[in-house]
N, C-alpha and C positions, 0 to 999 in steps of 0.2 A: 545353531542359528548364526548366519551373518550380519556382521554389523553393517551400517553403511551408510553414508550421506545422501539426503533429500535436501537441494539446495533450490532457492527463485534467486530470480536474477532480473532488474531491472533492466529495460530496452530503451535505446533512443526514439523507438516510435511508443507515444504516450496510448497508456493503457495495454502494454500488450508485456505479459511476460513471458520468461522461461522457466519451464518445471525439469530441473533433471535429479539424475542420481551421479553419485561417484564413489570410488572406494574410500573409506577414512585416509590412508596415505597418499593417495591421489588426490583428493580436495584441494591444495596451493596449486600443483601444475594446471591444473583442471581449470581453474579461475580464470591465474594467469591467462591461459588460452583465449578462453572465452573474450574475455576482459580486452586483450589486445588485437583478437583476429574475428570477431564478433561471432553469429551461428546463423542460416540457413539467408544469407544475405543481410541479416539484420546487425548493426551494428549498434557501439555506444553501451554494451551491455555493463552493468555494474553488478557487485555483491550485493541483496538484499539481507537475505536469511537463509540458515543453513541449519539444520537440525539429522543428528548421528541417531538411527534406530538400526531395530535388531527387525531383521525380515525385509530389508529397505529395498528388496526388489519386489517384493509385495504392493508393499505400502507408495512405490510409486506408478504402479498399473491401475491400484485403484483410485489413487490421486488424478490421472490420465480418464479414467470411466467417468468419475463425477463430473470432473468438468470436457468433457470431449464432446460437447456442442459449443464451446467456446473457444476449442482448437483449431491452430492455424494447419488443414492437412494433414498432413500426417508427422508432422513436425514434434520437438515440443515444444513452440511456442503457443502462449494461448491468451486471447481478450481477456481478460479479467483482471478483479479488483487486486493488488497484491497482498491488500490487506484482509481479503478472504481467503486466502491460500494460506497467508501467513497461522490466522486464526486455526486455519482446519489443521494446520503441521504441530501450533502449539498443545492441541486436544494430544498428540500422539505422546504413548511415553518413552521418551528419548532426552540425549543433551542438545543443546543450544551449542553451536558452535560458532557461529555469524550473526548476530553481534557476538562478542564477547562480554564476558560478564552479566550476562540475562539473567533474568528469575522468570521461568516458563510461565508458573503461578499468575505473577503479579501481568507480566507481558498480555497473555490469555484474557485478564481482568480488564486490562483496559483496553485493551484495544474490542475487547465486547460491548463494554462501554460509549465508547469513540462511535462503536457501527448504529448502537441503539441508538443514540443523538443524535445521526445522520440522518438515520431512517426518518425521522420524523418530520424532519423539515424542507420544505418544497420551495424553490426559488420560485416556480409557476405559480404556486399558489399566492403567495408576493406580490405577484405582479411582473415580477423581472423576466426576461429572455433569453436566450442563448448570443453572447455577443455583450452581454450588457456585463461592465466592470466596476467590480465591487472594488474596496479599502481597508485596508487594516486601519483600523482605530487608532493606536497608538501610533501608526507609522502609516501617514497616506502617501507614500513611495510605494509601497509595497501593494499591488493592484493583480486581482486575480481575475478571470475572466469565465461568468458562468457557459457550461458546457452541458447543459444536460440540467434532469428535474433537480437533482442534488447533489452535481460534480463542478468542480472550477477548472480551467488548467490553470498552472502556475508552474514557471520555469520550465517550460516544454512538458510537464506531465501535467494527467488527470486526476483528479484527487475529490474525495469527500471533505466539503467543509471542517470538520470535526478533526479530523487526520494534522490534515494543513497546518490548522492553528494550532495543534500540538509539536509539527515538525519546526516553525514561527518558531514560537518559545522555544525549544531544546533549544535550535542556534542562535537565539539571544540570549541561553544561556538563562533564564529565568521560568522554569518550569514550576507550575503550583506543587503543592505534597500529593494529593491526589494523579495528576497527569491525566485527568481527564477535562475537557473543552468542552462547551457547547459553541460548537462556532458562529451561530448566529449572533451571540452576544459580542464578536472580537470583529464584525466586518460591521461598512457602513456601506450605503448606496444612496447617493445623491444627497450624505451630509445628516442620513438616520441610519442608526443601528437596525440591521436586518429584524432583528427581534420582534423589533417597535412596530415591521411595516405591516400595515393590516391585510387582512386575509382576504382575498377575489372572492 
């Protein structure tokens, strides 16, 4: 059996990534490339995640079926969450190569976590709109802008509340022992905690 790299790759157009494969020894050129000379017009690509399996030309055909109604063409770029792509690569049994130093386990855990406490909560149901700019609590600098029932963008991407507040905290550097967010509790909207705001 061949081993072989399944890597995503974040895009500069938000919500939209890349699913490829590479050889294990090819992985840095590979990047590199990408990273500098973008893919099928699209640029701004970055590393997300990168996971070495055994059968990796398998594993990214069927990775390409499940999601090929959210494929751009015949590309591989495709609409979707990265954080469900991320999810569906960590179920696989392989190494973590992108991040370094990962625990599949714990990664797997929360970020199942993260998707379950998204799923639940609806800015529509709120009251709020697409357009309408929420606040980090601790930090009203920091201003996201909903995009959808349960998406924000922030810094040119789209993202699930839950996600966000967890990527907040890593770069300030003060992440809970858990790593798991309900992000309703960490935004405000006109001065209330999202949480607080009653239900339409």
């Amino acid at each position: 059996m061949t081993n072989g790299i399944i890597y995503l790759m974040t895009t500069a157009v938000s919500g939209l990534i890349k699913i490829g494969k590479t050889g294990v020894d090819k992985y840095p050129e590979r990047m590199r490339i990408l990273e500098n000379n973008g893919y099928y017009n699209v640029v701004g690509l970055k590393r997300f995640f990168a996971i070495e399996l055994e059968d990796y030309d398998d594993k990214e055909v069927l990775l390409h079926e499940i999601f090929s109604k959210h494929q751009v063409g015949s590309s591989e770029l495709f609409a979707l969450d990265q954080d469900l792509a991320r999810q569906l690569l960590l179920s696989f049994d392989g190494k973590v190569i992108y991040p370094d130093k990962v625990s599949k386990e714990k990664e797997f855990d929360k970020i199942t976590k993260l998707r379950k406490q998204s799923a639940r909560f609806s800015f529509y149901n709120k009251g709020l709109k697409d357009g309408d700019k929420i606040s980090f609590i601790s930090d009203n600098s920091i201003i996201a802008i909903v995009a959808g029932e349960r998406e924000v963008k922030y810094d040119g991407q789209i993202s699930k509340l839950s996600p966000l507040t967890y990527k907040i905290f890593e770069n300030k550097g003060q992440l809970n022992t858990s790593g798991a967010y309900q992000g309703a509790n960490y935004w405000q909207f006109n001065n209330k905690k999202l949480k607080d705001l009653a239900d339409l």
